[in-house]
N, C-alpha and C positions, 0 to 999 in steps of 0.2 A: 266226679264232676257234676255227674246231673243230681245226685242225693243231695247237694247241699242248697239245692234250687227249685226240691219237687215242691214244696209247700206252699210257694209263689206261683206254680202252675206253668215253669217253664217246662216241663216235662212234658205237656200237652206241646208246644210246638217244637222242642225236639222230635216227638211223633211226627209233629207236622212236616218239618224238614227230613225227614227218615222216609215219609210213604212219598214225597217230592222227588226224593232220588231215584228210590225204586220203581215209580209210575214212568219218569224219564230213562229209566236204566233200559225199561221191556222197552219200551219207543223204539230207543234211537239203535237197538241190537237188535229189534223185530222178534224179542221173545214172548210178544206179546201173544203172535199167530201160531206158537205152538200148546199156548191154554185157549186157543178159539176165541181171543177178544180183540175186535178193533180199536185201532187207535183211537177212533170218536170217541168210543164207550167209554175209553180211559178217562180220557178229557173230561165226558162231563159226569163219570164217577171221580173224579179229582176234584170236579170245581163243588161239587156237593158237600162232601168228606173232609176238603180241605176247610171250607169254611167253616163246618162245625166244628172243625180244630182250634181255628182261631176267634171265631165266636166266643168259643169256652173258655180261653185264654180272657180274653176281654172282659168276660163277665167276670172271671174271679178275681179280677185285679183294679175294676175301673169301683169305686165305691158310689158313685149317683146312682140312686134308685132310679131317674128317667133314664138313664146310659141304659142301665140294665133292661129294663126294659122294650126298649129300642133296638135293640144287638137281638133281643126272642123274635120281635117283628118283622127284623131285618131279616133271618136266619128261619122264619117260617114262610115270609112269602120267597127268598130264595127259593126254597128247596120246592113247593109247591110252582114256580114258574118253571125251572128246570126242570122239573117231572111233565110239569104243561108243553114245553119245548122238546123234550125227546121224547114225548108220545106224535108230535105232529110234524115233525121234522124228519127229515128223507135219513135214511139208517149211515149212511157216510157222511157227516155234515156237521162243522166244527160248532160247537154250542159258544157261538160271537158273545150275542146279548147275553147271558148267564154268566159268562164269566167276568164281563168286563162290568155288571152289576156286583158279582162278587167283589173286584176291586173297587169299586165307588166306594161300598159298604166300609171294605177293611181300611182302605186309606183315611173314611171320614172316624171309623173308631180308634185310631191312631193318632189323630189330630185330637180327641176327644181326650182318651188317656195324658197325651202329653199335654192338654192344656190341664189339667187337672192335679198332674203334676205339678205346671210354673205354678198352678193359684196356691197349692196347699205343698206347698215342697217340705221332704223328709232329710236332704240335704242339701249341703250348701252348692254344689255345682249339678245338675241334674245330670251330668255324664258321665257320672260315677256310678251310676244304678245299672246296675245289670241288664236291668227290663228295658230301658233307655234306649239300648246297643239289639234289642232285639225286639225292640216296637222301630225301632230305625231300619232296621234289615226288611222288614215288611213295608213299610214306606218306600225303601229304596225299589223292589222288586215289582210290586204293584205299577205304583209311578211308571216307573220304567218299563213293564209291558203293558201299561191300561190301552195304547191304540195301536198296540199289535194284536190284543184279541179283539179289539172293533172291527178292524181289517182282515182278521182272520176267515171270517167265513166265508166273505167273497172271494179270496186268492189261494183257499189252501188249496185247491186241485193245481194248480201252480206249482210244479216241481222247485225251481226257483227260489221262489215265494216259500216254499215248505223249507228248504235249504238256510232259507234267512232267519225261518221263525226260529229255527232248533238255534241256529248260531247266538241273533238274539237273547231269546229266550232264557239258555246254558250259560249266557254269558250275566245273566241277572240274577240266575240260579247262583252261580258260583259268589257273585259279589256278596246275596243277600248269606249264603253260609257261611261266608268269612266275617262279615257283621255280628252273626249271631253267635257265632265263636267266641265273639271277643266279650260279649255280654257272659258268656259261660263262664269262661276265664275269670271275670271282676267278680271280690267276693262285696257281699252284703253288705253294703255302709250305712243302710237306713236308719241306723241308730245315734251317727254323728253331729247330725245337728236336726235341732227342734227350734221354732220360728217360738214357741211360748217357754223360750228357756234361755234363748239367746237373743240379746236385744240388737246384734249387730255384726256385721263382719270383722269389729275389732273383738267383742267377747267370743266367738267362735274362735280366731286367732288367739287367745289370750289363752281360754283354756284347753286348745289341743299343742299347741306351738309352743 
């Protein structure tokens, strides 16, 4: 399933959704405290690691030379302020800002991709592309918890509060991989219609139908 997708660079965020699982698997089982790492450390080795996963995804897929270069800016002062943040940040302490900048970043290079998409489309219905269904899974997930990691750092000592975030959180988790599933599942139609080869929704009709 994933061989017929590496070369489009999904294979980078099935990684991504692969170390997502297992970063939440040590969490929520507390296997994390028998390799000596705290939960913080997880976090804000996730929100580092993860966006270089999806950074890469982005870069190899988005074709504007400024996208491109905007996704290295993005993804260098990232990592450079999350390195600034858990050096001056007390050792138990949810990195809020870092990651809820990681989401600004992915959700506006998601918008970016798909607008690039509707300008210059490869098919006739853009929900047919694979990438589609799994640049959507990342919109869904982000969206969905950008102002639970805003709030995150003032409540997580909040047992409560902690209790919501995993519910939350697992519950965007799950959505965003069944999303990304379905993008795996669809195979490759990029080939079915070309915008300088077909003058119209009847020639496309005419010559597949």
């Amino acid at each position: 399933m994933i061989s017929k997708h590496k070369d489009k660079g999904l294979w980078v965020l099935f990684f991504f959704n692969f170390y997502s699982f297992l970063t939440n698997l040590l969490i929520i089982n507390g296997w994390n405290n028998f390799i000596g790492l705290n939960i913080y450390f997880l976090y804000r080795l996730f929100t580092i690691l993860g966006y270089s996963l999806v950074a890469l995804f982005f870069y190899k897929n988005i074709s504007s030379v400024l996208t491109k270069r905007l996704i290295i800016i993005t993804y260098i002062l990232l990592f450079l302020y999350a390195t600034y943040d858990y050096i001056i940040s007390p050792p138990k302490s949810f990195d809020s800002i870092p990651s809820s900048i990681e989401a600004i970043f992915i959700i506006i290079s998601a918008i970016l991709y798909l607008f690039e998409q509707i300008k210059k489309p490869r098919v006739l219905f853009i929900y047919t592309l694979d990438k589609f269904w799994v640049v959507a899974s990342l919109l869904i997930y982000y969206t969905g918890t950008f102002f639970l990691f805003i709030s995150a750092e003032a409540y997580f000592g909040d047992p409560d509060f902690g209790k919501n975030y995993i519910l939350i959180n697992n519950s965007f988790l799950l959505l965003k991989n069944i999303v990304f599933s379905i993008g795996l599942l669809l195979k490759d139609r990029s080939d079915k219609f070309s915008p300088g080869t077909y003058t119209g929704f009847e020639s496309y009709l005419e010559k597949h139908f």
